[in-house]
C-alpha positions in Angstrom: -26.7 21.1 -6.7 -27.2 22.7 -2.9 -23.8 24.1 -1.7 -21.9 21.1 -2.6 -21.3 18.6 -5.4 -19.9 15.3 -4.7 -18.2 13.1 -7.0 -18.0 9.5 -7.6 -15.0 7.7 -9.0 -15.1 3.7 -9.9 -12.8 1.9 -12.3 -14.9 0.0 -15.1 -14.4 -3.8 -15.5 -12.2 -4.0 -12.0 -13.0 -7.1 -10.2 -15.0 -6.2 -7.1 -13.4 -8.5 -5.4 -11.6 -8.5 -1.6 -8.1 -7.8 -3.2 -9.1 -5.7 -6.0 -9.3 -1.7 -4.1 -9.2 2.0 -5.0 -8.5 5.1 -3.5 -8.0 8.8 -4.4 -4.5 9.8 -4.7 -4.9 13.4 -5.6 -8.1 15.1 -7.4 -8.3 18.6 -8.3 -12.3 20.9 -9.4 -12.1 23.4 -11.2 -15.2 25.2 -12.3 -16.0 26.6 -16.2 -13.6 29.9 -15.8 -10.7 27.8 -13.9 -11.5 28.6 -10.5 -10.4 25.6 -8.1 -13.2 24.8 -5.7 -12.5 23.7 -2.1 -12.5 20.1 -0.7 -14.6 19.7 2.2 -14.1 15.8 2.1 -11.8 13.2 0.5 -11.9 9.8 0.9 -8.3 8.7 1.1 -8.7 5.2 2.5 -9.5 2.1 0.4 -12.6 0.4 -1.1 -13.8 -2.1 -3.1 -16.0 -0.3 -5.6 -16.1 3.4 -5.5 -14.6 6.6 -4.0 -16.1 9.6 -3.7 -15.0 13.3 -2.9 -17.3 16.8 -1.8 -16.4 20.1 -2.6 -18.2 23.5 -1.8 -19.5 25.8 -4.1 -20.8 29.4 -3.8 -24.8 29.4 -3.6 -25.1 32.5 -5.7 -23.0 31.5 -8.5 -23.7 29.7 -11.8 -22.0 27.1 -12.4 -22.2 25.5 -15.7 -19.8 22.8 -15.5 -17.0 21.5 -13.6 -13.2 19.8 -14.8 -12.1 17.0 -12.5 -8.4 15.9 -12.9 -6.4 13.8 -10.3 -4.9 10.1 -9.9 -6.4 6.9 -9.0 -4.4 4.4 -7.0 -5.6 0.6 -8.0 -3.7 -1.7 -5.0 -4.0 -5.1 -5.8 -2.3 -7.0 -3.8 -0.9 -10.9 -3.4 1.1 -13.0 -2.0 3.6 -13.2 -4.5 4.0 -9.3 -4.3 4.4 -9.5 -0.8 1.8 -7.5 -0.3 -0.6 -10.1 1.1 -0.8 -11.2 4.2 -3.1 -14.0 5.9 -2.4 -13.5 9.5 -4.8 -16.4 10.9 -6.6 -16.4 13.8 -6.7 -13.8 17.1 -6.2 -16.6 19.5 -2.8 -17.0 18.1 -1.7 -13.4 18.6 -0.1 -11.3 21.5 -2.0 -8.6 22.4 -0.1 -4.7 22.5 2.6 -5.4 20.3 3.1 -4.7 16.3 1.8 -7.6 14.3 3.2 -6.0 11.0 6.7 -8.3 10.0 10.0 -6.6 11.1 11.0 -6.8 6.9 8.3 -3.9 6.4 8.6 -1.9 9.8 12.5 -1.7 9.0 12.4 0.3 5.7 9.0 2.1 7.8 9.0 2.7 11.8 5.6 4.7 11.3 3.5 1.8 10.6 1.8 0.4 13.1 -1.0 -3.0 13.6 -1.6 -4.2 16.9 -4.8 -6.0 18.9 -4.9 -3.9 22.1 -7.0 -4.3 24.7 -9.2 -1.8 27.1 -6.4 -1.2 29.4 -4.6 0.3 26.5 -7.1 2.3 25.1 -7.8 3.7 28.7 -4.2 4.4 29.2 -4.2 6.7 25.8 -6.9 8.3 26.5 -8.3 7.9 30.4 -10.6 11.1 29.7 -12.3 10.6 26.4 -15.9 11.1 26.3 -18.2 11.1 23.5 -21.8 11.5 22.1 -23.4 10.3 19.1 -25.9 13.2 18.5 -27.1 16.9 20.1 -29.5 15.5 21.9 -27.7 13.3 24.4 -25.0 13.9 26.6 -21.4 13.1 26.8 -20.5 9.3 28.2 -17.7 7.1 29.0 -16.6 4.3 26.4 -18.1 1.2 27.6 -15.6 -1.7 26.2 -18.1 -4.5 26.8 -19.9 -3.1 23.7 -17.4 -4.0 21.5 -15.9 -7.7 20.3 -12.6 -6.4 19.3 -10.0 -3.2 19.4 -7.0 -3.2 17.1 -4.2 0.1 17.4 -2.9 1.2 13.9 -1.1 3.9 11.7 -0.3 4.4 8.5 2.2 6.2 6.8 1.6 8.5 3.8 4.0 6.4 2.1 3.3 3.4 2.7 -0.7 2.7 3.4 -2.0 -0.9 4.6 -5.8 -2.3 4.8 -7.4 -5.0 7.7 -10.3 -7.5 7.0 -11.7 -9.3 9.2 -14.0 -12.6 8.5 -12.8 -11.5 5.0 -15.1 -7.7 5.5 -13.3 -4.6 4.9 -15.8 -2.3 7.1 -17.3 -5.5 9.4 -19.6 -5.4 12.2 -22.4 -3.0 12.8 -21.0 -0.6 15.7 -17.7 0.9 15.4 -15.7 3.7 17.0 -12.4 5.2 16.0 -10.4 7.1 18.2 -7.2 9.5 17.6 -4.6 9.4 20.3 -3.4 13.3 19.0 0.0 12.8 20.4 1.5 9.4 19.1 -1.1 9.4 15.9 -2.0 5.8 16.9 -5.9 5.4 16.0 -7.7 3.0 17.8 -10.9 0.8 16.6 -13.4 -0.4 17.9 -15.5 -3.2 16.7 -19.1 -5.3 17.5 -19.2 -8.0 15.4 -22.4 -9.5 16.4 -24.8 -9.3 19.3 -23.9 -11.7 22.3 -20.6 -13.1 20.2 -18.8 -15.8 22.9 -15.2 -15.8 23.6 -14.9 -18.7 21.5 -16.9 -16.7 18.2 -13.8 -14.0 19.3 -10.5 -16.5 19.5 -11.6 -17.4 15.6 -11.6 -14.4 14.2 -9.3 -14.7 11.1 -7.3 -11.2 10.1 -5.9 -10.7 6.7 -3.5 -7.8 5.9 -3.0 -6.0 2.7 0.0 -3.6 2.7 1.5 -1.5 0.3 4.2 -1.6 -2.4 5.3 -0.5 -5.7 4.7 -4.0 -7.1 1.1 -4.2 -5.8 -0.2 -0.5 -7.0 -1.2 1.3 -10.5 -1.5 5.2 -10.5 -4.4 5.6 -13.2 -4.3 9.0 -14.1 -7.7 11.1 -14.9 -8.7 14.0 -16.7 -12.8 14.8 -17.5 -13.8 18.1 -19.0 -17.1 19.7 -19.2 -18.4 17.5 -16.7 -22.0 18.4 -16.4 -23.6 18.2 -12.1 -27.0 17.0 -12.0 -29.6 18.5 -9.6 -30.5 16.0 -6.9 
């Protein structure tokens, strides 16, 4: 222990598989006496094996052990559940408009998947700069860098998941950007060095959205859980 601990969560025997994904739906520390210990970190998204949360403790306490209750969602979705969706290829699809079916985005406005293009992004947010450490300064987003941007938003209600080339998290340069007034986030994505247009047009997209048929709560409660010194 420093002046966190971080916690690991996995479901034994799940298939680690594409359409097989977890994600914390509440959790709740408490240390030896009861006292709840503050999150500084949470992942609420999905993921194939495990999930993982970091809390703060106070340096000068001793802690002997820690209580860790909350609920695991287990989404696995299908086709039959109509939860599963195989979009197909970008070359097929309209750029700047919602590619989630009118069925879902009746019963939930908030949801949004789109491929966008630079124009778009610009237009959000003509006067985002960034950095990627102390030592540099602050630069314009250059969109040649990237193969692919998609817009989305999720709803607390109703989450949804993207692979693409069958990857969860693909590519090896990615940037995520928050457009503070609609809540849109935009990604940003390089697939592979030097990728041509025609590498691009056959990128296949496969959606995964929520419902009650598709999703287990699996409820959790471990006591006396001993942190180990790392």
């Amino acid at each position: 222990m420093s002046d966190f601990i971080e916690i690991s969560l996995e479901i034994e025997n799940k298939p680690n598989g594409n359409f097989h994904l977890i994600k914390i739906d509440t959790i709740t520390v408490t240390d030896q006496v009861g006292q709840r210990l503050p999150d500084n970190y949470v992942q609420t998204f999905y993921r194939r094996a495990n999930v993982l949360a970091r809390y703060e403790i106070d340096k000068k306490k001793k802690y002997k052990d820690f209580n860790i209750k909350g609920v695991i969602k287990y989404f696995k979705p299908s086709e039959n559940k109509k939860s599963y969706f195989n979009l197909g290829k970008i070359k097929n699809f309209k750029k700047n408009i919602n590619l989630i079916a009118k069925s879902i985005t009746n019963k939930n406005p908030n949801i949004l998947f789109s491929i966008v293009d630079s124009a778009t992004v610009a237009k959000a947010l003509p006067k985002y700069q960034y950095r990627t450490n102390d030592r540099e300064g602050y630069k314009s987003i250059n969109f040649r860098n990237y193969d692919l941007i998609y817009a989305y938003k999720t709803d607390k209600k109703q989450d949804f998941v993207v692979a693409l080339n069958g990857e969860l998290e693909p590519g090896f340069e990615r940037l995520t950007l928050l457009d503070e007034k609609t809540g849109i986030l935009y990604k940003l994505i390089r697939l592979k060095r030097d990728m041509t247009k025609i590498e691009k047009d056959e990128i296949t997209i496969e959606m995964m959205i929520e419902n009650e048929n598709s999703i287990t709560l699996i409820p959790f409660d471990f006591r006396n859980v001993e942190a180990k010194n790392l």
